[in-house]
DRENDO-1510 file (C-alpha; in Angstrom, 1 decimal, always signed):
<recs>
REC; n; res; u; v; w
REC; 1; UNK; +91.4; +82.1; +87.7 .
REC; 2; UNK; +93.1; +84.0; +84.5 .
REC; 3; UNK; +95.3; +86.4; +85.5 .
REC; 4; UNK; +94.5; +89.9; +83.5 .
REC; 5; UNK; +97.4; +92.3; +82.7 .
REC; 6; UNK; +96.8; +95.5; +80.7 .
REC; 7; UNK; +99.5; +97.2; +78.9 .
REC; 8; UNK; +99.8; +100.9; +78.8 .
REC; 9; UNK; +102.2; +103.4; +78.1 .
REC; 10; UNK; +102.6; +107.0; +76.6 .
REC; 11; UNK; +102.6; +107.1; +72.8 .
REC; 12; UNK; +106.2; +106.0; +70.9 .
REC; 13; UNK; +106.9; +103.9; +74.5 .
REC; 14; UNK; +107.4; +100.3; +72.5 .
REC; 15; UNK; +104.1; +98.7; +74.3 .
REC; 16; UNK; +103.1; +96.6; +71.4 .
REC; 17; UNK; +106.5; +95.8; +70.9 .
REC; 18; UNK; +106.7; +94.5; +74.7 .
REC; 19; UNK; +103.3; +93.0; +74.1 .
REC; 20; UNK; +105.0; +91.0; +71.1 .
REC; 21; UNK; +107.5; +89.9; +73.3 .
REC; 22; UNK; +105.8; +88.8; +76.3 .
REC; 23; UNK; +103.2; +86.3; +74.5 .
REC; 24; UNK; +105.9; +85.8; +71.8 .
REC; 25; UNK; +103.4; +85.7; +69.0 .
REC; 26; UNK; +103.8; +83.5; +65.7 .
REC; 27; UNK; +103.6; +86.4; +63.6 .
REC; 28; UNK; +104.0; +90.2; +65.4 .
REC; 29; UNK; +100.9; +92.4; +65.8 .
REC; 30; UNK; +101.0; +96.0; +64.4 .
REC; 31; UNK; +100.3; +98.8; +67.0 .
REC; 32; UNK; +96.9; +99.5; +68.6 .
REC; 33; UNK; +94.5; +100.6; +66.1 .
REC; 34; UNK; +92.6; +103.9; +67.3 .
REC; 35; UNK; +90.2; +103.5; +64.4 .
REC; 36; UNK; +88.9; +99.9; +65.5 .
REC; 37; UNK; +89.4; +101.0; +69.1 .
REC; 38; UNK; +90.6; +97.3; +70.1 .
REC; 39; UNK; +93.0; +96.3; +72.1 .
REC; 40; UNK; +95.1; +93.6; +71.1 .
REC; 41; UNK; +94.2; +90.6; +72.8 .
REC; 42; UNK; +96.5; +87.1; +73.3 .
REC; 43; UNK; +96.2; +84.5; +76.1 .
REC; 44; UNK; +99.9; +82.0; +76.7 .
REC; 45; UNK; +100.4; +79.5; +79.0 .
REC; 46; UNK; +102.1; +80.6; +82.2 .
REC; 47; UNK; +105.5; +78.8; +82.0 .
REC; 48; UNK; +106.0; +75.8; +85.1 .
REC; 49; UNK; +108.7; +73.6; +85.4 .
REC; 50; UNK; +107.1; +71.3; +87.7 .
REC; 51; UNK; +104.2; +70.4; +85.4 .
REC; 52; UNK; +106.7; +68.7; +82.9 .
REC; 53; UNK; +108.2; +67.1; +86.1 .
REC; 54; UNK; +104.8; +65.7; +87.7 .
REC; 55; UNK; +103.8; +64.4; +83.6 .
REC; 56; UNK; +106.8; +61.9; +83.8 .
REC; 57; UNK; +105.6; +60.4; +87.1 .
REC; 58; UNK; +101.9; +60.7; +85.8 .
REC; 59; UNK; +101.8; +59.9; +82.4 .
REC; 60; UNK; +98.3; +61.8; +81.7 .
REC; 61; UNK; +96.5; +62.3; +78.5 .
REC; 62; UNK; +96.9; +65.9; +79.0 .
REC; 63; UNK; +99.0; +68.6; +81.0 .
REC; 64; UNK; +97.5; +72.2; +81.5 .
REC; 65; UNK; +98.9; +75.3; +82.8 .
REC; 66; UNK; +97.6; +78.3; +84.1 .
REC; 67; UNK; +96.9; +80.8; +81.9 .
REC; 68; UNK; +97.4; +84.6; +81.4 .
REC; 69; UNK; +96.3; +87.0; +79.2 .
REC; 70; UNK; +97.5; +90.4; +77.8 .
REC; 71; UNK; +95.8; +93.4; +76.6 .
REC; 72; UNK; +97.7; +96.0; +74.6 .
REC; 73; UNK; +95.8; +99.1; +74.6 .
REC; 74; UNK; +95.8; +102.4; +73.1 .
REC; 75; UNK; +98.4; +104.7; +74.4 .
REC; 76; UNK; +97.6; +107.4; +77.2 .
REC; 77; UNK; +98.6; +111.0; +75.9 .
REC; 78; UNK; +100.0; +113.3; +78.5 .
REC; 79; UNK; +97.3; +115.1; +80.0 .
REC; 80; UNK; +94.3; +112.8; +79.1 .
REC; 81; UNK; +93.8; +111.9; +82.4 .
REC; 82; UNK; +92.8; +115.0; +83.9 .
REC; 83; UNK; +90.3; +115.0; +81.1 .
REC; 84; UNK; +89.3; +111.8; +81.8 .
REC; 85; UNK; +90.1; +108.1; +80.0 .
REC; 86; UNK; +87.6; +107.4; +77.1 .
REC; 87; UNK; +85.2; +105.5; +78.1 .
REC; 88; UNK; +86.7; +101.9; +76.3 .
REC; 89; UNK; +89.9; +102.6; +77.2 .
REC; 90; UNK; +89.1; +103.2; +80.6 .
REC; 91; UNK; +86.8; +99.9; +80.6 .
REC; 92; UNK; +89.8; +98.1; +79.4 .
REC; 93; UNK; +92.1; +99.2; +82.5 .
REC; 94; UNK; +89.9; +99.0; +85.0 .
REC; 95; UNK; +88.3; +95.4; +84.2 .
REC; 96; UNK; +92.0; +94.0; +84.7 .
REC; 97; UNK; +93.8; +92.7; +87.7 .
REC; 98; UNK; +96.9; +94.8; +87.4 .
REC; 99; UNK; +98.8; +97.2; +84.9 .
REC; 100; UNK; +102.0; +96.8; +83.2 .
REC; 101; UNK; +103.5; +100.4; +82.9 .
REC; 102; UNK; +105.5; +100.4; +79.4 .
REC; 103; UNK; +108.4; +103.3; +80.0 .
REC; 104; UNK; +110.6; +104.4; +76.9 .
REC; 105; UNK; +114.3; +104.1; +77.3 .
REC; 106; UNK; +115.3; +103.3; +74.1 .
REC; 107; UNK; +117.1; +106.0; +71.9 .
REC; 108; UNK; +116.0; +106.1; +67.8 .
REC; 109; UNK; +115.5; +109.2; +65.2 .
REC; 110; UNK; +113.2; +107.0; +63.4 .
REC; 111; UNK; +110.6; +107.0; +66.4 .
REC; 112; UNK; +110.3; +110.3; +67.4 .
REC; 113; UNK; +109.7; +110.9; +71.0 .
REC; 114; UNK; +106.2; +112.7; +71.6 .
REC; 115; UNK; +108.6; +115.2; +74.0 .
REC; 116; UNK; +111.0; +115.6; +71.4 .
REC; 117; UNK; +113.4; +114.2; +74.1 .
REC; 118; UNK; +114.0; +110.6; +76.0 .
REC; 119; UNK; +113.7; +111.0; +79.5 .
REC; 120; UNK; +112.7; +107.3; +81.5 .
REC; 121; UNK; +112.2; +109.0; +84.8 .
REC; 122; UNK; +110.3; +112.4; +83.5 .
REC; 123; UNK; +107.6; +109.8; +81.9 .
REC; 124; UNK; +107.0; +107.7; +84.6 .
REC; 125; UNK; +106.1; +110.2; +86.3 .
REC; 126; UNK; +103.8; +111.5; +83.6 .
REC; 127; UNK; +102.4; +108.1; +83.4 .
REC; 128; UNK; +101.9; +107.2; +87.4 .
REC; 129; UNK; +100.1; +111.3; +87.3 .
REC; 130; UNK; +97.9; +110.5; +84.9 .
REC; 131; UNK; +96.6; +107.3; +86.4 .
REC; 132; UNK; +95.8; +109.7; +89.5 .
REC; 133; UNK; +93.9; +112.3; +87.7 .
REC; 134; UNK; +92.0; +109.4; +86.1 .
REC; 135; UNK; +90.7; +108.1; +89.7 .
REC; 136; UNK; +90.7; +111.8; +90.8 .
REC; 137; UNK; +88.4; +112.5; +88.1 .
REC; 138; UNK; +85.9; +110.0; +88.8 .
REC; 139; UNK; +86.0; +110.6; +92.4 .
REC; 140; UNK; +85.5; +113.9; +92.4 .
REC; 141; UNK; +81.8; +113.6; +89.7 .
REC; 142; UNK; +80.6; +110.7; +92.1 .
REC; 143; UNK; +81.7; +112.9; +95.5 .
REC; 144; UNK; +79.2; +115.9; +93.1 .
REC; 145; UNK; +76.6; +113.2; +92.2 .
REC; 146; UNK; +76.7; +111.9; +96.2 .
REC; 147; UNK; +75.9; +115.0; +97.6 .
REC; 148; UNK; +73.0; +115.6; +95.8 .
REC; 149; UNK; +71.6; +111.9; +96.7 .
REC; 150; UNK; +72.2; +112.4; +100.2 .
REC; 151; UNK; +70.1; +115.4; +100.4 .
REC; 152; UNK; +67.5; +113.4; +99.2 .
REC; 153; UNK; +67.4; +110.4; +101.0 .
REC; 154; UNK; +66.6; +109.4; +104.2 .
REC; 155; UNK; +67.2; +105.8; +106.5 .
REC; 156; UNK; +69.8; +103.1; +105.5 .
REC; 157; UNK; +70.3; +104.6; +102.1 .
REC; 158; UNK; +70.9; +107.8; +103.4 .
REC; 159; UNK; +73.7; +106.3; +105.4 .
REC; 160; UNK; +75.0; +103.9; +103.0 .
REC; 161; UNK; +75.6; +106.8; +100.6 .
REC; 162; UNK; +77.6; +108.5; +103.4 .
REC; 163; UNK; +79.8; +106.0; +104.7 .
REC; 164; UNK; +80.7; +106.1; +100.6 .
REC; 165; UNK; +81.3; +109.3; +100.3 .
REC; 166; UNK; +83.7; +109.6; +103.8 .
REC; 167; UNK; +85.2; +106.7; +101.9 .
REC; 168; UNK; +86.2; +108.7; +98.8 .
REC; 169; UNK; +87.0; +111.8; +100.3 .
REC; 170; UNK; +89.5; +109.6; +102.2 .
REC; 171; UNK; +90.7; +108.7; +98.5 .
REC; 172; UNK; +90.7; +111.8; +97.4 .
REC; 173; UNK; +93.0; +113.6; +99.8 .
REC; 174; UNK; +95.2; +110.1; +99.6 .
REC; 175; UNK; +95.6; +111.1; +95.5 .
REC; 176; UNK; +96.1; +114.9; +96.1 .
REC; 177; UNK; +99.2; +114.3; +98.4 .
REC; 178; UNK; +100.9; +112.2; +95.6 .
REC; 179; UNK; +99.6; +108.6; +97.7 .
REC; 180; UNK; +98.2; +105.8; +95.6 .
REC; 181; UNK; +95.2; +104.6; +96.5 .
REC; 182; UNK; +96.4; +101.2; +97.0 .
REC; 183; UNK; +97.9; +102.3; +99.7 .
REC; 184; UNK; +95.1; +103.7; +100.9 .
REC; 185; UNK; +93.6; +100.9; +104.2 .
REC; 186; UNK; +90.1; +100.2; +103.6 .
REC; 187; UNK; +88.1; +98.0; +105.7 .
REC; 188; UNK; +86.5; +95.0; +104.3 .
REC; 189; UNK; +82.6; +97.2; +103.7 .
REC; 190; UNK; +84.8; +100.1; +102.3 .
REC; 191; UNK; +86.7; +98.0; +99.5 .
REC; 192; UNK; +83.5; +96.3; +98.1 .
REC; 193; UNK; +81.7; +99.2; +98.3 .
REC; 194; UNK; +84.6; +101.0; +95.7 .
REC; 195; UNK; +85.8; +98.3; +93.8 .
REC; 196; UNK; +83.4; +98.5; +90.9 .
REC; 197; UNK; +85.3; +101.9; +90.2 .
REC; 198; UNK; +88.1; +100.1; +89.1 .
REC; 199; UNK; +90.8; +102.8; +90.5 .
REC; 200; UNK; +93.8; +102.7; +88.5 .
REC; 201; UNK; +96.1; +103.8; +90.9 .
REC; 202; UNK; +94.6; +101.3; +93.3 .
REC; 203; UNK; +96.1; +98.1; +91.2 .
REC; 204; UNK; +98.8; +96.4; +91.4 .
REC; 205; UNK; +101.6; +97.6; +88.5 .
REC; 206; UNK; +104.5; +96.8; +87.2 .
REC; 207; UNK; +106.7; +99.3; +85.8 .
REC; 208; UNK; +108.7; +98.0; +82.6 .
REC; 209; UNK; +111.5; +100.2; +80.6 .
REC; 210; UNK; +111.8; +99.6; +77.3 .
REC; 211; UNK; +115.2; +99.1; +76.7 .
REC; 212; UNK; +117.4; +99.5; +73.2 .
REC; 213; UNK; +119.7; +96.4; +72.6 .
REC; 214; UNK; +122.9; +98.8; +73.9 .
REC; 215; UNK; +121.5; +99.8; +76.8 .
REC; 216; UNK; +122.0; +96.4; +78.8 .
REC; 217; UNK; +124.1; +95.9; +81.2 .
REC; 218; UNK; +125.5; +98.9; +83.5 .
REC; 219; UNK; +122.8; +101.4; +81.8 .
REC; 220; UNK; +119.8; +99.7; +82.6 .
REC; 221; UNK; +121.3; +98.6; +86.4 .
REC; 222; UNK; +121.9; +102.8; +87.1 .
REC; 223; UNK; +118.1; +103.4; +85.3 .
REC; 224; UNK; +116.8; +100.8; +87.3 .
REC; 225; UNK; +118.7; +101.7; +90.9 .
REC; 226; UNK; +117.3; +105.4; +90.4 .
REC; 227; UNK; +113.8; +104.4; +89.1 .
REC; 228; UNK; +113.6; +102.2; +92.5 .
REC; 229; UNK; +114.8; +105.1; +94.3 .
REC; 230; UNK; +112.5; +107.7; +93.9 .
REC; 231; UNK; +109.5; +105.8; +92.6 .
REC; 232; UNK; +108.7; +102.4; +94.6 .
REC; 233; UNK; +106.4; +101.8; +97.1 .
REC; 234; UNK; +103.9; +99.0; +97.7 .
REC; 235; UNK; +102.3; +97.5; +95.1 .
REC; 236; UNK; +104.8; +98.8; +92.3 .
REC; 237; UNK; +107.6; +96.9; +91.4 .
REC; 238; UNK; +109.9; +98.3; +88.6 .
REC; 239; UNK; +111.7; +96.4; +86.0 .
REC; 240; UNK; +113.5; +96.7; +82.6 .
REC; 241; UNK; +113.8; +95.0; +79.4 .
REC; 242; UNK; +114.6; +95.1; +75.6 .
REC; 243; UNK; +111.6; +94.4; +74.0 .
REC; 244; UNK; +112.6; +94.2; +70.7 .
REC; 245; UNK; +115.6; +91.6; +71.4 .
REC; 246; UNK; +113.0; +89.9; +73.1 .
REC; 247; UNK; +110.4; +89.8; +70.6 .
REC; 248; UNK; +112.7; +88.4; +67.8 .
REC; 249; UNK; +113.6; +85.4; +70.6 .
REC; 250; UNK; +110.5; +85.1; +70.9 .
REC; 251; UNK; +109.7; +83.9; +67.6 .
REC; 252; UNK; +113.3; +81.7; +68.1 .
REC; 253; UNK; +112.9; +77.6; +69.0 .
REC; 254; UNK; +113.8; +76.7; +72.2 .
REC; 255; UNK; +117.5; +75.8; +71.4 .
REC; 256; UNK; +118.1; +78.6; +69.2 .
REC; 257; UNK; +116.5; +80.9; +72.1 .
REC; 258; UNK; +119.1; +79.3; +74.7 .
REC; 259; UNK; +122.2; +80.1; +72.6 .
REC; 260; UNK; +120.9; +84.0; +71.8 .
REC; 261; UNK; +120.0; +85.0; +75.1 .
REC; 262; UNK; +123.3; +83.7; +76.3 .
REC; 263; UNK; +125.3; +85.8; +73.7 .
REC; 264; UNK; +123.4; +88.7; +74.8 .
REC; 265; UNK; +123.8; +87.7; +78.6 .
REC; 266; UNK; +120.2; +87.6; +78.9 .
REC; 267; UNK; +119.8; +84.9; +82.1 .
REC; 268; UNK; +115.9; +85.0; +82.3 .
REC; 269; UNK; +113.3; +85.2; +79.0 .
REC; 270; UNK; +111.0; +88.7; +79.6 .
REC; 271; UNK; +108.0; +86.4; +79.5 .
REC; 272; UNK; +109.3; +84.4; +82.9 .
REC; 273; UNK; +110.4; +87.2; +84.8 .
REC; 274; UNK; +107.2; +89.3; +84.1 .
REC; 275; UNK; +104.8; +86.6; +85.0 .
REC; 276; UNK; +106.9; +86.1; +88.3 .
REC; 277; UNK; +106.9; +89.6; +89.1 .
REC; 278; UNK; +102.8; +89.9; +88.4 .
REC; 279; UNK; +102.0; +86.9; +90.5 .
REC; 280; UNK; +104.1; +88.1; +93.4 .
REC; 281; UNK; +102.7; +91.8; +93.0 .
REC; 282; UNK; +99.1; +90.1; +93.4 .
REC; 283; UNK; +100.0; +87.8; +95.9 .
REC; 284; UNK; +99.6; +84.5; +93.7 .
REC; 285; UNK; +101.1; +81.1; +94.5 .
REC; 286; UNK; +100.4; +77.6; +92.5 .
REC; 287; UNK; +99.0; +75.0; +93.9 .
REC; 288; UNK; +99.2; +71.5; +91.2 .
REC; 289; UNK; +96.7; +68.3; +90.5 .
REC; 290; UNK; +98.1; +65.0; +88.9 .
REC; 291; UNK; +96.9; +62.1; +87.9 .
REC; 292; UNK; +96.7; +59.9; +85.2 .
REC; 293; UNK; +94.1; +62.1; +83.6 .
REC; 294; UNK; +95.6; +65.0; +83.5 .
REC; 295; UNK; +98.5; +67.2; +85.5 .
REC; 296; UNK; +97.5; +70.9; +85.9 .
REC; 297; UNK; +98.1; +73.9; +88.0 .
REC; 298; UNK; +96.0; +76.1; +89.4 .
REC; 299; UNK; +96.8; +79.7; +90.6 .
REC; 300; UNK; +95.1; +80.9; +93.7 .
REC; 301; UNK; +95.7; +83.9; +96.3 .
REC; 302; UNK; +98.0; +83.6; +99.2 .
REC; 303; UNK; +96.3; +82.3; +102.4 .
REC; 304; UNK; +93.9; +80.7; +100.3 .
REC; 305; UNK; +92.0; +77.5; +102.7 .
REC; 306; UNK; +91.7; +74.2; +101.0 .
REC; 307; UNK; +88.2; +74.3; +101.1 .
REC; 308; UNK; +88.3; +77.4; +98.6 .
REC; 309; UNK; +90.6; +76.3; +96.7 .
REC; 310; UNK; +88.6; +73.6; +95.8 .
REC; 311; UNK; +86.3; +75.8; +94.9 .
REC; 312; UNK; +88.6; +76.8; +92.0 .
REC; 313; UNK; +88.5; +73.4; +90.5 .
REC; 314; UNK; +84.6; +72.9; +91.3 .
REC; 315; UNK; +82.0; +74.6; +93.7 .
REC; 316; UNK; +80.7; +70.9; +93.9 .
REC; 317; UNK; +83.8; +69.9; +95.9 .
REC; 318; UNK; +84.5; +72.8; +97.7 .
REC; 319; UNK; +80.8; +72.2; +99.1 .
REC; 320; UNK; +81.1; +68.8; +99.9 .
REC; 321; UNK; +85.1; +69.3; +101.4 .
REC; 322; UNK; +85.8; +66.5; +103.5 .
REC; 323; UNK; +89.4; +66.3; +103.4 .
REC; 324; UNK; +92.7; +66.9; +101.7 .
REC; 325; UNK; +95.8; +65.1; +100.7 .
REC; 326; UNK; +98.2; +66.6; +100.1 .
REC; 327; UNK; +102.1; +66.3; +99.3 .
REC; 328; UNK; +104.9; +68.7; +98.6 .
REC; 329; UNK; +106.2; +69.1; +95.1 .
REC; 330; UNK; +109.7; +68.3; +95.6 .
REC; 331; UNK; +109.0; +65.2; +98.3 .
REC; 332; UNK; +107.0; +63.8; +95.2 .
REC; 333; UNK; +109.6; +64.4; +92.9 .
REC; 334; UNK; +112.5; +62.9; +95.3 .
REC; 335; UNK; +110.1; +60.0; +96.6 .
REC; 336; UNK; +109.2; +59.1; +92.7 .
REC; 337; UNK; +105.5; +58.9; +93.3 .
REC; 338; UNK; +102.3; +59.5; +95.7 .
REC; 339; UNK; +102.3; +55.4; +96.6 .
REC; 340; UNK; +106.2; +56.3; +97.5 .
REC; 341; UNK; +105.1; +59.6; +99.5 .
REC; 342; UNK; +102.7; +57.7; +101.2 .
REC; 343; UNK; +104.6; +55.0; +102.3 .
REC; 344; UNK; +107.4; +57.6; +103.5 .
REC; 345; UNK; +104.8; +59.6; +105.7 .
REC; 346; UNK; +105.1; +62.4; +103.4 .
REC; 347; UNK; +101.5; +62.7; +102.6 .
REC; 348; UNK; +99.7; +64.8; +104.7 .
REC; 349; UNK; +96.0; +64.7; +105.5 .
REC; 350; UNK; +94.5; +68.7; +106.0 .
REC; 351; UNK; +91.6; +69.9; +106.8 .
REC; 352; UNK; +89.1; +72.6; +105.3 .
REC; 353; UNK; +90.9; +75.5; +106.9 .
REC; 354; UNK; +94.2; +74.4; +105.7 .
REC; 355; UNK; +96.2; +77.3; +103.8 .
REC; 356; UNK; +97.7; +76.4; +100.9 .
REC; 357; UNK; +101.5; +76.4; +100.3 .
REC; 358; UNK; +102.8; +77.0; +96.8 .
REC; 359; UNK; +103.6; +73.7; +95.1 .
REC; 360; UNK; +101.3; +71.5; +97.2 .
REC; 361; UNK; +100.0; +69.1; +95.1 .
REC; 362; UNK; +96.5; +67.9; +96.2 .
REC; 363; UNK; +93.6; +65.4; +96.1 .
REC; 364; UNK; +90.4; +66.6; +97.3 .
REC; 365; UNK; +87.8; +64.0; +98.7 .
REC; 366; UNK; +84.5; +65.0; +98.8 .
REC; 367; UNK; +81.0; +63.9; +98.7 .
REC; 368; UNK; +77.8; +65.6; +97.5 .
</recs>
């Protein structure tokens, strides 16, 4: 699984600056190019402690993290959304699994403001109301394109057609009383049915302002008590940083890095805190192989069973599951070793309906 994270924002917001910083490039991109119509693209390693930790106990030829990947696309003008998304752009958004809402905080005459004015709150709104007219806009051409189908057809197709359409009308009035549609309950039927729309509004996002380098500190705690205030609601968690200050430590080494973000008071590096924030927003937890092959981690959803999460590594040994072992991260790390574990009674034997706890690290046995 490769977690997917578009970024978007009005023009002059500082997304490809934030994109810079969160996959802290060699060498910075430039801005999205509306000519090529490409999004800029870049996959990093999602930062894990515990891999480094299992390697010294291990000693693999390799050790692989999970991985995520960033799309910086081109910037949504006010007002686009009730004409509807171009067709790439839209593509782009709705093929990820959640959305990274770039907000403009930062002052600066030499980047003119699109509003001729800085206003964080003002454009989140604008932002969060276009991603509605967006879905609204699509609902409402399939609700036209429905109607004429169902007059139609007759039989299962007939009623297939309108249990979708009850489905979107239930979407509809959801968006035109301000509600997101991912707070919209759907059974099981309803959400597959809908799900190839790729609703905006019903992904997971996380709101980011783009902070100048004086703004830190008591201005970005009031920005961020007020934004939390009036705007969040399940599904949208809201969060600041200063992109640029983060982009340059970005392209820092690690020592260097330490000493700057501690001048600046900077406790956590943007790329951490973002990844944390997206994996608990999609409901992710890790779940870690070692051996002397290789040590790796392997993201799957909360309240995943053992048997499919097997499956991640290989459909071959989710289908021939017959047991897992298992062992907590930190009784490995305390005990010194899975022979250590063992002998302590710390290693656990689950079966195929096991849920998986965050940090387990697992063997599967299986036999096809």
């Amino acid at each position: 699984m490769i977690l997917e994270l578009a970024i978007v924002g009005l023009p002059q917001s500082g997304k490809t600056t934030v994109f810079n910083a969160l996959t802290r490039a060699s060498a910075a991109v430039g801005g999205f190019s509306t000519a090529s119509d490409e999004p800029n693209l870049a996959t990093v390693k999602v930062p894990d402690r515990r891999i480094g930790q299992l390697a010294e106990i291990f000693e693999p030829k390799r050790e692989v993290f999970a991985d995520i990947r960033y799309l910086d696309v081109a910037g949504v003008a006010k007002g686009i959304g009730k004409q509807g998304l171009g067709g790439r752009l839209l593509g782009y958004l709705q093929e990820t699994s959640a959305l990274i809402l770039v907000v403009r905080a930062f002052e600066g005459g030499n980047v003119p403001h699109p509003e001729e004015s800085v206003d964080p709150l003002r454009d989140l709104e604008t932002l969060l109301l276009e991603m509605s007219f967006s879905d609204l806009s699509i609902i409402e051409r399939r609700l036209e394109r429905l109607s004429e189908m169902i007059q139609k057809l007759r039989g299962p197709e007939r009623e297939a057609n309108e249990r979708e359409r009850a489905a979107l009308l239930r979407c509809q009035e959801a968006l035109e009383n301000d509600v997101p549609l991912r707070e919209v309950d759907l059974d099981e039927n309803e959400d597959r049915q809908l799900r190839g729309y790729g609703f905006l509004t019903r992904k997971p996002a996380l709101v980011l302002f783009n902070l100048g380098d004086d703004q830190l500190g008591e201005y970005q705690e009031q920005l961020l008590a007020d934004a939390r205030e009036r705007f969040a609601r399940p599904g949208l968690a809201i969060d600041a940083l200063a992109a640029k200050i983060e982009m340059e430590i970005g392209q820092l080494d690690a020592e260097d890095a330490e000493l700057f973000m501690a001048d600046l008071g900077i406790e956590e590096s943007s790329l951490d805190r973002v990844i944390r924030l997206s994996y608990d927003l999609l409901g992710l937890i890790t779940f870690l192989t070692a051996g002397p092959e290789e040590v790796r981690a392997w993201p799957i959803r909360r309240g995943t069973s053992a048997a499919n999460a097997a499956g991640e590594i290989h459909t071959d040994i989710q289908r021939g599951f017959i047991r897992a072992e298992i062992v907590a991260f930190n009784d490995l790390i305390d005990q010194g070793g899975m022979a250590e574990c063992r002998k302590a009674g710390l290693l656990r034997v689950e079966g195929r309906d096991y849920i998986m706890v965050d940090g387990d690290v697992t063997h599967f046995l299986f036999n096809v």
